[in-house]
C-alpha positions in Angstrom: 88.4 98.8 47.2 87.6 102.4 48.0 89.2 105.3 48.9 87.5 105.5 52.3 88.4 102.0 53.6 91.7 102.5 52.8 92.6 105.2 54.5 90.7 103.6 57.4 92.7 100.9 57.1 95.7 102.4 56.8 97.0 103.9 59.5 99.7 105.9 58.2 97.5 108.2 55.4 97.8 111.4 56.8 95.0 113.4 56.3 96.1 117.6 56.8 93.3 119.4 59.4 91.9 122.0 57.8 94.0 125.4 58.7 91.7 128.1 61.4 91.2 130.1 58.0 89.3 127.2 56.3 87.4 126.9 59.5 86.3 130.7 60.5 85.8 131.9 56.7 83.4 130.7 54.4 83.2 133.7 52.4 86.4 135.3 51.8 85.5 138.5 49.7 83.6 139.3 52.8 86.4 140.1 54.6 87.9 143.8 55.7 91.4 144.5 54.4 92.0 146.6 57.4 90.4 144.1 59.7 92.4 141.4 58.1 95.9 143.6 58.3 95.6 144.3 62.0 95.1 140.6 62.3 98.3 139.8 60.5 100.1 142.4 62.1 98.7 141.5 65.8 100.1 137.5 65.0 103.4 138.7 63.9 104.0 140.5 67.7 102.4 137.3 68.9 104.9 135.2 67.1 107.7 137.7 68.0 106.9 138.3 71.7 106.1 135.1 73.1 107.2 131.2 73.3 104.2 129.9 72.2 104.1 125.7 71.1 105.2 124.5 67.6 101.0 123.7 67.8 100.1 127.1 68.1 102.7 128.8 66.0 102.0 126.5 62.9 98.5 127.6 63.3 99.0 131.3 63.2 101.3 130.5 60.4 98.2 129.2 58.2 96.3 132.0 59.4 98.8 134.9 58.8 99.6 133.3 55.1 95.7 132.5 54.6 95.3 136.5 55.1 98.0 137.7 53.1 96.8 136.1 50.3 93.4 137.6 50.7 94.7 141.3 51.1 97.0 140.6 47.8 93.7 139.0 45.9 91.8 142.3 46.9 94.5 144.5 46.2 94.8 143.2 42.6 91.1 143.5 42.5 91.2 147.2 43.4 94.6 148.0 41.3 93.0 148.8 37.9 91.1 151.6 39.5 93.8 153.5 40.5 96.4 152.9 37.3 96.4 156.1 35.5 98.0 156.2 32.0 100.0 159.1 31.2 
């Protein structure tokens, strides 16, 4: 029996949407690390400001974290050129 028929068949296999990240970014070393900081920070007042539905704020969640770990990839990218031995 394969995979595909039983999840079909069975309706209680979840199967996780793919987070807004997954969906808007193909490439993600394309990305500006300013660009993607002013995002973060702009969801964090959204997420602070307003009632917005558990819907909404889960999917800012995957973005926010989706974003962090791109800035932290880049910035470990960029870290050997700016350690200076003494």
């Amino acid at each position: 029996m394969s995979s595909k028929k039983d999840k079909k068949s069975n309706p209680q296999v979840f199967q996780e949407p793919a987070s807004d990240y997954d969906k808007q970014n193909k490439e993600p070393d394309s990305f500006s690390y300013d660009a993607a900081l002013a995002e973060i920070q702009q969801i964090v007042s959204d997420m602070q400001e307003s009632a917005i539905g558990m819907d909404e704020l889960l999917s800012k969640h995957e973005r926010a974290n989706a974003l962090i770990e791109l800035c932290q990839k880049k910035l470990r990218a960029i870290k050997p050129k700016f350690d200076i031995s003494f």
